[in-house]
ZAGUZA-72370 format. One record per atom (N, C-alpha, C): z, x, y. Coordinates in nm, 4 decimals, padded with zeros to 6 digits. Each point is the difference from the previous one (the first is absolute). Layout:
! ZAGUZA-72370
+----------+----------+----------+
:       up :     east :    north :
+----------+----------+----------+
:        Z :        X :        Y :
...
+----------+----------+----------+
This chain:
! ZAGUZA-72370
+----------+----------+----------+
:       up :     east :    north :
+----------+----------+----------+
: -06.3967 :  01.1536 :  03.7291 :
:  00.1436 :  00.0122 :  00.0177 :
:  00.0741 : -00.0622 : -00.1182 :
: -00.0106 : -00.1186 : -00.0423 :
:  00.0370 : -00.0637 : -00.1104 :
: -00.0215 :  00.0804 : -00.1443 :
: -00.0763 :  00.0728 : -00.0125 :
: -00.0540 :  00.1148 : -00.1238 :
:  00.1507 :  00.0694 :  00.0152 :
: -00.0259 :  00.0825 :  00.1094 :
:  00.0922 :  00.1324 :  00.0194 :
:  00.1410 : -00.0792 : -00.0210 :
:  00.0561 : -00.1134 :  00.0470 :
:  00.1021 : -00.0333 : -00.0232 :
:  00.0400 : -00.0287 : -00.1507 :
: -00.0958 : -00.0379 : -00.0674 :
: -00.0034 : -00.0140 : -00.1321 :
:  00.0080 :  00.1153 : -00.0807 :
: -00.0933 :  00.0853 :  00.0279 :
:  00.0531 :  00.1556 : -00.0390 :
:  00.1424 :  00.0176 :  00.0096 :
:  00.0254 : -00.0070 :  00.1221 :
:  00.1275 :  00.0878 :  00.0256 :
:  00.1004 : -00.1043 : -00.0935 :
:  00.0201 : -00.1535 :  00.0181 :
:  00.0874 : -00.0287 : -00.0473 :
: -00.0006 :  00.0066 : -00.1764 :
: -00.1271 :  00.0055 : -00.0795 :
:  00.0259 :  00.0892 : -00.0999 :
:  00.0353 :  00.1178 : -00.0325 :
: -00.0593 :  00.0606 :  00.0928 :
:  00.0685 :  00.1788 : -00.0348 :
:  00.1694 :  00.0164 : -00.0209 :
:  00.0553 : -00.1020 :  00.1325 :
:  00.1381 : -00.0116 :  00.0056 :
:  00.0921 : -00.0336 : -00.1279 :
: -00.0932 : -00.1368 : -00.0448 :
:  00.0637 : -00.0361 : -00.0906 :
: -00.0159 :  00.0872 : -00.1244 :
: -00.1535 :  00.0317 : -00.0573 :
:  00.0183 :  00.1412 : -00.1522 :
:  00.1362 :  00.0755 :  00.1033 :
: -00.0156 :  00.1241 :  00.0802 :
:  00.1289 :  00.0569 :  00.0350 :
:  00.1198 : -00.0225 : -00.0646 :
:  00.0210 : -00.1894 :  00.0380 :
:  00.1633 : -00.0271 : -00.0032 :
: -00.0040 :  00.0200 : -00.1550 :
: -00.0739 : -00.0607 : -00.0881 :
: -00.0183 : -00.0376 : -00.1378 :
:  00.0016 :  00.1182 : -00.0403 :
: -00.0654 :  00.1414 :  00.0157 :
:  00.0272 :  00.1032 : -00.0925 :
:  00.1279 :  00.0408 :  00.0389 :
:  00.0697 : -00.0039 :  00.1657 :
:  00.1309 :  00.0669 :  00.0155 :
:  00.0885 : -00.0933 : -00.1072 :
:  00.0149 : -00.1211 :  00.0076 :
:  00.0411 : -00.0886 : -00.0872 :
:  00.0200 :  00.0720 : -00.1475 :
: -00.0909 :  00.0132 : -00.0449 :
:  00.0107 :  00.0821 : -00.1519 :
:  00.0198 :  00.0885 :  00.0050 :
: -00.0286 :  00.1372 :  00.0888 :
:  00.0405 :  00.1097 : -00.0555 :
:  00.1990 : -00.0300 :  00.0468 :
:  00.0545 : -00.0696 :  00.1037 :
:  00.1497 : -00.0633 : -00.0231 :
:  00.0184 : -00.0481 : -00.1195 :
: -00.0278 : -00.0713 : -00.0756 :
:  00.0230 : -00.0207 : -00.1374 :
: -00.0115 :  00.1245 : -00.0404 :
: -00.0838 :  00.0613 : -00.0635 :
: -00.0042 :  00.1194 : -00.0195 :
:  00.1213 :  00.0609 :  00.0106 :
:  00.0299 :  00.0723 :  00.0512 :
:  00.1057 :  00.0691 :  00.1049 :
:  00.1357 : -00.0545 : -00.0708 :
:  00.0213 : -00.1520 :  00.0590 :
:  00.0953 : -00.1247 : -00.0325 :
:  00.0479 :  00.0719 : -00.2136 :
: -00.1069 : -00.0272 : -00.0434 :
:  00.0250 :  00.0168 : -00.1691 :
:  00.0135 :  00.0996 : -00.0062 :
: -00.0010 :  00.1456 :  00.0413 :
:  00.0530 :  00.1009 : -00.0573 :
:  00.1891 :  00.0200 :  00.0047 :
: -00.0217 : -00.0648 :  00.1218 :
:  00.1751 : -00.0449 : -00.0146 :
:  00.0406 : -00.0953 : -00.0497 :
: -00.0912 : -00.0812 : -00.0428 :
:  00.0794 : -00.1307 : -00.1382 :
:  00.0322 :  00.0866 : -00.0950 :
: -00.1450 :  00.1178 : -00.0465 :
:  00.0128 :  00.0322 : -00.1249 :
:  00.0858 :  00.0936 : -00.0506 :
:  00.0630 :  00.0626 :  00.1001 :
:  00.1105 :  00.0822 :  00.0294 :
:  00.1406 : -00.1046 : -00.0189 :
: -00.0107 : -00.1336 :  00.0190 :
:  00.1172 : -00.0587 :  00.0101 :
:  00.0176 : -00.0393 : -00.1595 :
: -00.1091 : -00.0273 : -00.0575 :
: -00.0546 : -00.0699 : -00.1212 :
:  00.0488 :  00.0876 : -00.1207 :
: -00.0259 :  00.1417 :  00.0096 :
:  00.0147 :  00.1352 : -00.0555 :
:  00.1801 :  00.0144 :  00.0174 :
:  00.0361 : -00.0027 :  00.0652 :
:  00.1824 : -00.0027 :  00.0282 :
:  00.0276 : -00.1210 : -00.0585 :
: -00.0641 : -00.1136 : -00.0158 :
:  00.0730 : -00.1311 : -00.0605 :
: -00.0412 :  00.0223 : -00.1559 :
: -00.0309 :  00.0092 : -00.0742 :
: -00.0834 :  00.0337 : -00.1336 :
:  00.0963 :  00.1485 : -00.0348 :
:  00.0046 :  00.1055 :  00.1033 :
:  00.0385 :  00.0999 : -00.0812 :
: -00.1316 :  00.0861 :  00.0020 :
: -00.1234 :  00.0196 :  00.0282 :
: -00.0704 :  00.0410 : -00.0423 :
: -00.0461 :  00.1274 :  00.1091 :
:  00.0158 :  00.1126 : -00.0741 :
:  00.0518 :  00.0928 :  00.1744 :
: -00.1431 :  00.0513 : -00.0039 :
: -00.1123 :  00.0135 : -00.1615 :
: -00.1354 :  00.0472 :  00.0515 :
: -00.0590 : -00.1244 :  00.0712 :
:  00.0241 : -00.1706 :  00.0148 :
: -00.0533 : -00.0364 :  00.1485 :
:  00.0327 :  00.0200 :  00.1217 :
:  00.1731 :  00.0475 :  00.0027 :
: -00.0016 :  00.0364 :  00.1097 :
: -00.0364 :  00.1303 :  00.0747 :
:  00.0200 :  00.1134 : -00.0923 :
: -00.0757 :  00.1248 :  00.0178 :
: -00.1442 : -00.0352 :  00.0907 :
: -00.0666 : -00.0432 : -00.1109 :
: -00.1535 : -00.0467 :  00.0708 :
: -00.0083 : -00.0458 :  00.1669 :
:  00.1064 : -00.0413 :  00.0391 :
: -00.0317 : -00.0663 :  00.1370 :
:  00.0641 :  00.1428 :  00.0884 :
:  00.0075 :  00.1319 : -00.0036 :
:  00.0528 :  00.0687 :  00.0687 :
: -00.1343 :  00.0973 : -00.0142 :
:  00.0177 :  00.0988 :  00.1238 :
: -00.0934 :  00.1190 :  00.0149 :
:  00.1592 :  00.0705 : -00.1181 :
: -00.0683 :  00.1333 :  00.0041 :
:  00.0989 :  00.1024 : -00.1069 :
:  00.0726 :  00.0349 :  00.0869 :
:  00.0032 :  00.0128 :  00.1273 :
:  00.1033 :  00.0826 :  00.0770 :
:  00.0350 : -00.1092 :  00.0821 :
:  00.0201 : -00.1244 : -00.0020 :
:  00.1107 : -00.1024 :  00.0900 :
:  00.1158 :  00.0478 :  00.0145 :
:  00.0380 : -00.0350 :  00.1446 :
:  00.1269 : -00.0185 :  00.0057 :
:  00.0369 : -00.1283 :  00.0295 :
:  00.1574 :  00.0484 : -00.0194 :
:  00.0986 : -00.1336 :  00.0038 :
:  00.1337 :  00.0340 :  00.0949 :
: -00.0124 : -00.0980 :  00.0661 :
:  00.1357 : -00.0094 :  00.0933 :
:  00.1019 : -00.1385 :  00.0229 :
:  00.1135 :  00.0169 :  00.0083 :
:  00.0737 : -00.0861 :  00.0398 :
:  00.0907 :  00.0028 :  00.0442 :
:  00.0403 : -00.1005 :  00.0918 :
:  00.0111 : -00.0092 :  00.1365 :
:  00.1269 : -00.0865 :  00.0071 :
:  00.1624 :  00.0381 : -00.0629 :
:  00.0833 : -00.0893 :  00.0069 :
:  00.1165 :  00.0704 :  00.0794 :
:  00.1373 : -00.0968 : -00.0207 :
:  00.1167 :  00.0179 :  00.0779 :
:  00.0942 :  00.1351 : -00.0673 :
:  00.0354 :  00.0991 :  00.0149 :
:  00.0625 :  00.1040 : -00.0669 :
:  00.1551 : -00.0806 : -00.0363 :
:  00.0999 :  00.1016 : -00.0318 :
:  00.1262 : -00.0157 : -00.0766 :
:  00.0752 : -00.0298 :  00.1655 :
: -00.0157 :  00.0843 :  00.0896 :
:  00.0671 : -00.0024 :  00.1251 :
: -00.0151 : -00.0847 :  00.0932 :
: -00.1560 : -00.1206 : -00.0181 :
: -00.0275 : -00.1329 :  00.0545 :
: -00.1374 :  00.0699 :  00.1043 :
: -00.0265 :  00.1322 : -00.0103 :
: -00.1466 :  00.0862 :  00.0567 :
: -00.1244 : -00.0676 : -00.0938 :
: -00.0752 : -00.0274 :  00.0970 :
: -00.1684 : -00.0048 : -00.0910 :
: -00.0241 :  00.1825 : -00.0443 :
: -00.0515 : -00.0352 : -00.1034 :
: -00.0425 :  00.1364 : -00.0782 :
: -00.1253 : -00.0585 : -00.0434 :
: -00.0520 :  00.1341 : -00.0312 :
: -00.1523 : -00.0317 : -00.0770 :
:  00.0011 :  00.0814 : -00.1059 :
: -00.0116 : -00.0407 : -00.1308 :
: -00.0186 :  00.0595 : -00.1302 :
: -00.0903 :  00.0328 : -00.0490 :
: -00.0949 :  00.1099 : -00.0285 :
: -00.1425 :  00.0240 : -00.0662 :
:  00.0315 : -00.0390 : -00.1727 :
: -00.0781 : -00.0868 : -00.0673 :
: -00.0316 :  00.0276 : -00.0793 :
: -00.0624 :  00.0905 : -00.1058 :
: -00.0279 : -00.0506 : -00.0940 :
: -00.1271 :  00.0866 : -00.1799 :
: -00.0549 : -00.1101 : -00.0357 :
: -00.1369 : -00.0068 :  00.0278 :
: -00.0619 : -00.0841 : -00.0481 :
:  00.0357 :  00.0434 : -00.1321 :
: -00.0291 :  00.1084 : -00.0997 :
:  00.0521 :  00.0149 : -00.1238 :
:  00.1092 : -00.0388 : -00.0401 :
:  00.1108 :  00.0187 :  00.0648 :
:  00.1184 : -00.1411 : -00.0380 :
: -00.0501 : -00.1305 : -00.0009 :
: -00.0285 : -00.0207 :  00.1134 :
: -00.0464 : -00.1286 :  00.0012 :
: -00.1140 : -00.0768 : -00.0748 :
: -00.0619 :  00.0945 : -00.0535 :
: -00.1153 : -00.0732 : -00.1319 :
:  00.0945 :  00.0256 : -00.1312 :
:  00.0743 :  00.1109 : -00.0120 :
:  00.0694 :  00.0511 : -00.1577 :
:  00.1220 : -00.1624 :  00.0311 :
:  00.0698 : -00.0300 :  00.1033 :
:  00.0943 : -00.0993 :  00.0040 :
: -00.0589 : -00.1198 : -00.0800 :
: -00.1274 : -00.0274 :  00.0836 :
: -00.0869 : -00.1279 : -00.0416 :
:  00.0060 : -00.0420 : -00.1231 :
: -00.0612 :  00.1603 : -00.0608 :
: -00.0322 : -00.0073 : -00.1223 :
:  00.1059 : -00.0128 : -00.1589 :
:  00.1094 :  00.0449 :  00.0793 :
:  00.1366 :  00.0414 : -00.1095 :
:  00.0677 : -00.1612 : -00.0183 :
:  00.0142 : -00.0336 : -00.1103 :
:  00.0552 : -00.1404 :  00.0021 :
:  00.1278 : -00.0348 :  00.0334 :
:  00.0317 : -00.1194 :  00.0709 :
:  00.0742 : -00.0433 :  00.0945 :
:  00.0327 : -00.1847 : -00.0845 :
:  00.0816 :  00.0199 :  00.0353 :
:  00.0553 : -00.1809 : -00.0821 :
: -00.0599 : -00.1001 :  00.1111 :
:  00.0074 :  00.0566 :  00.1019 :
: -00.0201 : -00.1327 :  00.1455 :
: -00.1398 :  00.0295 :  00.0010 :
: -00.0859 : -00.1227 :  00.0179 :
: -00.1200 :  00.0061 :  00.0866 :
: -00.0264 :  00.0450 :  00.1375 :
: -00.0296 :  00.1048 :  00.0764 :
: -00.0577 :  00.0361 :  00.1324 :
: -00.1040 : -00.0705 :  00.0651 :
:  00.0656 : -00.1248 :  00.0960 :
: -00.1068 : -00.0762 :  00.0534 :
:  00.0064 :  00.0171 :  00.1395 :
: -00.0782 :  00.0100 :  00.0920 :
: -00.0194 : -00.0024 :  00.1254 :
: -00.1038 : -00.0587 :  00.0857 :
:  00.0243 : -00.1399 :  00.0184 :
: -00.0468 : -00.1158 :  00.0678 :
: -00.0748 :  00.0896 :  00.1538 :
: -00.1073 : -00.0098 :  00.0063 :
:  00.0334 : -00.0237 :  00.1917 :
: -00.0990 : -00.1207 :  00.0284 :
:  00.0268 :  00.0083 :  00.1275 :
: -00.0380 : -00.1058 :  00.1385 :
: -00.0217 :  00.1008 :  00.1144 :
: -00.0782 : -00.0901 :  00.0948 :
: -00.0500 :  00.0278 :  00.1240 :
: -00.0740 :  00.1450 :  00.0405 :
: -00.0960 :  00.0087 : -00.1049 :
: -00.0511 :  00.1184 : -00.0171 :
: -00.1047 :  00.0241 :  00.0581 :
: -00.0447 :  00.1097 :  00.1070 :
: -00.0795 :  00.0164 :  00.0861 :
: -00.0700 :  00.1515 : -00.0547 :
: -00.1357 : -00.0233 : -00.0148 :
: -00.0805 :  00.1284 : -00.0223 :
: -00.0889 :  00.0068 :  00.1366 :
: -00.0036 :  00.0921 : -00.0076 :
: -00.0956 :  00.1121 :  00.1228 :
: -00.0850 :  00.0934 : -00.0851 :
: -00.1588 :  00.0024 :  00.0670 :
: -00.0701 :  00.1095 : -00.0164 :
: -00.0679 :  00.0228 :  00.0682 :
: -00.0299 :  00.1674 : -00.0247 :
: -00.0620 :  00.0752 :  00.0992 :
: -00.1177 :  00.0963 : -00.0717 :
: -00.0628 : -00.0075 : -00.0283 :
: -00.1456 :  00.0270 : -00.1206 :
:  00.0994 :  00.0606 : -00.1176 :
:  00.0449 :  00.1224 : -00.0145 :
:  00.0493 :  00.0295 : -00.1256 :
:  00.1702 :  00.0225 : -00.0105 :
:  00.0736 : -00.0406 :  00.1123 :
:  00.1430 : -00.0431 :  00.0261 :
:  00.0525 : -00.1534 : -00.0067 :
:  00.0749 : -00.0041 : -00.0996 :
:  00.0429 : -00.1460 :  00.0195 :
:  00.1731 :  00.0214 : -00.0053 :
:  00.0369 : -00.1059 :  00.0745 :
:  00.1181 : -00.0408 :  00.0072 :
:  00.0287 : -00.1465 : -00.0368 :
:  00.1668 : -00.0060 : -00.1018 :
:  00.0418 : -00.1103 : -00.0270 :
:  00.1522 :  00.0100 :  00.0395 :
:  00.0211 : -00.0938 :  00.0561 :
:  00.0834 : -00.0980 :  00.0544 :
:  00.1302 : -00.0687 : -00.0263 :
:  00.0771 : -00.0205 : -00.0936 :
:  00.0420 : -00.1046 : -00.0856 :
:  00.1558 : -00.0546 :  00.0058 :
:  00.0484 : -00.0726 : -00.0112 :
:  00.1664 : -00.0001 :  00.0254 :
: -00.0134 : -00.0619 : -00.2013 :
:  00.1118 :  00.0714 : -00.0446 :
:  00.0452 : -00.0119 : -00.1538 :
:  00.1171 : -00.0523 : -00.0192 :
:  00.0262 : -00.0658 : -00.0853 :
:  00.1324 :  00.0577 : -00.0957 :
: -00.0502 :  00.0363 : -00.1207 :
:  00.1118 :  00.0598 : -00.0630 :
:  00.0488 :  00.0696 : -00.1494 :
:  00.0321 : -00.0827 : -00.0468 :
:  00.0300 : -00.0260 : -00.1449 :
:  00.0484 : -00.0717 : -00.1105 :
:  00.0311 :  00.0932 : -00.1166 :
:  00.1413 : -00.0364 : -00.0310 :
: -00.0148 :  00.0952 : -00.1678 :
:  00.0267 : -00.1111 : -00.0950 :
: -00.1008 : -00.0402 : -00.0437 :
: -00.0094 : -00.1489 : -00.0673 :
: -00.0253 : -00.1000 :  00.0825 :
:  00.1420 : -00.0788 :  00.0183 :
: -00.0396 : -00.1333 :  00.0752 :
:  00.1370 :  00.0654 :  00.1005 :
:  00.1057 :  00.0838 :  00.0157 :
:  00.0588 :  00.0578 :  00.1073 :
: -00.0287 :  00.1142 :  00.0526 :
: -00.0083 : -00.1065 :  00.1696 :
: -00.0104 :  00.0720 :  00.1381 :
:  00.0575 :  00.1742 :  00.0037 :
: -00.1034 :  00.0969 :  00.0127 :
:  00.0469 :  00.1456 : -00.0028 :
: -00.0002 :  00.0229 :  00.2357 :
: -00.1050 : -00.0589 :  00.0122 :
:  00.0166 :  00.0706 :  00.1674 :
: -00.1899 : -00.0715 :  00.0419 :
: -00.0220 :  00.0282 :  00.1053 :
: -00.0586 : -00.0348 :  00.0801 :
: -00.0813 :  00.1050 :  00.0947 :
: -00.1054 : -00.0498 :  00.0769 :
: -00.0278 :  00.1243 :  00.0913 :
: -00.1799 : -00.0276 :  00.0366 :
: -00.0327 :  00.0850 :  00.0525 :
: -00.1243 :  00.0452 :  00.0334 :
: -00.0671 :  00.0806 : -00.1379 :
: -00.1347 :  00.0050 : -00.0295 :
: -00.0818 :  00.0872 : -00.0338 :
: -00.0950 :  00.0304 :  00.1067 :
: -00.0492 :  00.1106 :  00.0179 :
: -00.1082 :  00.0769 :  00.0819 :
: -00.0650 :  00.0888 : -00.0804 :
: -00.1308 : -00.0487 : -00.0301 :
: -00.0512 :  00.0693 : -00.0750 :
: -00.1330 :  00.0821 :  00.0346 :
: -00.0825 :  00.0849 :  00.0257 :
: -00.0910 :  00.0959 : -00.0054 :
: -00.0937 :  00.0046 : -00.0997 :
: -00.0913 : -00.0252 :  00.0131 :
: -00.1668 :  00.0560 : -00.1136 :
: -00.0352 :  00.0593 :  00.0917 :
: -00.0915 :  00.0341 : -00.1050 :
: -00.1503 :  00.0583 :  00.0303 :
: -00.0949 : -00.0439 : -00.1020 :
: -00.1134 : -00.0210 :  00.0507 :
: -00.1372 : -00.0388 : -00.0616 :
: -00.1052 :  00.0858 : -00.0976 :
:  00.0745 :  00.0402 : -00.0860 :
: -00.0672 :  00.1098 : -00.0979 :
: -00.1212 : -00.0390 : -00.0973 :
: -00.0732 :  00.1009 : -00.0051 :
: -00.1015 : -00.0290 : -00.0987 :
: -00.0129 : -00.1098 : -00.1035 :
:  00.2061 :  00.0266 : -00.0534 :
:  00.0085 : -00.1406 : -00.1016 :
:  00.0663 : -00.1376 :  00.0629 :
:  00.0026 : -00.0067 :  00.0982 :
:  00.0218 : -00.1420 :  00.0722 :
:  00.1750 :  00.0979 :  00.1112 :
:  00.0923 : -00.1606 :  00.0448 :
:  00.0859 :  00.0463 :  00.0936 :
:  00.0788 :  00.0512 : -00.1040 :
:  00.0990 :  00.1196 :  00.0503 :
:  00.1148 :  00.0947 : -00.0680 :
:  00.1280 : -00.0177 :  00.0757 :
:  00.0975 : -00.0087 : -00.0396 :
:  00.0903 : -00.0081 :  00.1229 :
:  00.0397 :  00.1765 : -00.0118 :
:  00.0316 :  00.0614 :  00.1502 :
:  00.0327 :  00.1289 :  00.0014 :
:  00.1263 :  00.0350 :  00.0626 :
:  00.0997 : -00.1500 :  00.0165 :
:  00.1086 : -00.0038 :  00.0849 :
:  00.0438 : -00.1250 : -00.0115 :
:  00.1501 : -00.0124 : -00.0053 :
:  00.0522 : -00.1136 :  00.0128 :
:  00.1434 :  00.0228 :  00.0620 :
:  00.0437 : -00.0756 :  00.1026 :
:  00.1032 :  00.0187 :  00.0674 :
:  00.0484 : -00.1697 : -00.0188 :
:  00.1424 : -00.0340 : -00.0132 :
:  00.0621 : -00.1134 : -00.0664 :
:  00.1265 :  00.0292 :  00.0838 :
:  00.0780 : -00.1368 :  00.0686 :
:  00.1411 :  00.0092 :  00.0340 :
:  00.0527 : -00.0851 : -00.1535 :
:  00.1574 :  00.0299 :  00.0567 :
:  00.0560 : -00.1163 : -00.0822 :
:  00.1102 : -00.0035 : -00.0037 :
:  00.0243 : -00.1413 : -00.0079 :
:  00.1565 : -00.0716 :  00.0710 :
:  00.0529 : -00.1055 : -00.1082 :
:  00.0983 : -00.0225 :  00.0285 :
:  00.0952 : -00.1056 : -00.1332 :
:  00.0031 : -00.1139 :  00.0789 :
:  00.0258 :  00.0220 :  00.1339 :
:  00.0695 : -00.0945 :  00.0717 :
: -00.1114 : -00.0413 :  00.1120 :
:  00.0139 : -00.1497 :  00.0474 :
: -00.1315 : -00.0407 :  00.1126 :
: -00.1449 :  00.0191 : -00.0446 :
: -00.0270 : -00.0386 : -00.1018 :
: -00.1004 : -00.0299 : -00.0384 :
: -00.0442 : -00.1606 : -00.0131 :
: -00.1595 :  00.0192 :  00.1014 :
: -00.0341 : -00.1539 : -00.0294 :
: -00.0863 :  00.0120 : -00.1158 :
:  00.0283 : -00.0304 : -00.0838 :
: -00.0822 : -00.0173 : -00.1377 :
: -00.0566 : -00.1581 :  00.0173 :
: -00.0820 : -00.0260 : -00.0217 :
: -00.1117 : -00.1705 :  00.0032 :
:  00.1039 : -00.0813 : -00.1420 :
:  00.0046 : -00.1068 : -00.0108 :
:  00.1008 : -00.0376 : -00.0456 :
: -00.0694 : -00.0787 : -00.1502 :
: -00.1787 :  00.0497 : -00.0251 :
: -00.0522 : -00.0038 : -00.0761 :
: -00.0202 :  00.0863 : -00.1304 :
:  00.0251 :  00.1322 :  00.0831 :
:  00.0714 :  00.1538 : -00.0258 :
:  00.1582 : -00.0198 : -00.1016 :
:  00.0470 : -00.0128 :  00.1013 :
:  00.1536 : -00.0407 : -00.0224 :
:  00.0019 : -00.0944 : -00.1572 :
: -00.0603 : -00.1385 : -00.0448 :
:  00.0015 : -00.1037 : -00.0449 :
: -00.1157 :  00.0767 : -00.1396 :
: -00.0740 :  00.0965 :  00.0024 :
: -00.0880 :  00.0012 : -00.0985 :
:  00.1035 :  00.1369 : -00.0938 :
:  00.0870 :  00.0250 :  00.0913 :
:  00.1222 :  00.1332 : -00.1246 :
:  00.1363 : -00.0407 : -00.0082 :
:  00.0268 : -00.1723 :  00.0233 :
:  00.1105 : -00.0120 : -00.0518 :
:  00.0256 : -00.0189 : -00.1322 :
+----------+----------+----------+
């Protein structure tokens, strides 16, 4: 009995330890996506997308209605890439990944920065998949707000 318990409570633990890494895993393709927008560098951020991602977002319209806006990832890598005077930084916290063998989900509450001033706030929700060349993101859905945002005040204090 003492064997089998020993088994099992190793098996448990490799388990937690590889789920552990392939979350890192997972975790850095959306740093490197954040990393790629802060730098300017739109072939790293390219790299972290399948070719056909989409993009959505999820804010307040002109009339005070939630609307949802589809994005271009091709805007959105040609934006990256086209030079800009402000740095594009986007901090997050409290970031929760999920997986499911070749589906992962991330989690994240953000803010924006264009330099060291506050642009808006919000959710990221992000989508992979587990491709031949590691995770891809194939979707990203993002709110975002000006106002009522708890930003961590470490956040706040590292872009004044």
């Amino acid at each position: 009995m003492k064997v089998f318990t020993l088994v099992l409570t190793l098996l448990v633990c490799s388990y937690s330890f590889a789920q552990e890494k392939e979350d890192e895993k997972v975790k850095a393709v959306v740093l490197s996506l954040f990393e790629g927008m802060r730098t300017a560098d739109s072939v790293m951020v390219r790299a972290t997308f399948m070719d056909d991602a989409q993009m959505y977002t999820i804010a307040t319209g002109k009339n005070g209605e939630p609307v949802i806006r589809r994005g271009s990832l091709q805007r959105f890598v040609t934006a990256v890439g086209t030079p800009h005077d402000k740095v594009w930084n986007e901090p997050i916290w409290d970031t929760e990944v999920r997986i499911d063998g070749h589906l992962a989900q991330v989690w994240t509450q953000y803010a924006f920065y264009l330099g060291n001033e506050f642009s808006h706030c919000g959710v990221d929700a992000f989508q992979l998949f587990k491709t031949s060349d590691g995770w891809k993101i194939f979707q990203i859905a993002d709110t975002r707000k000006k106002e009522g945002c708890e930003v961590p005040e470490e956040v706040k204090e590292a872009y004044k």
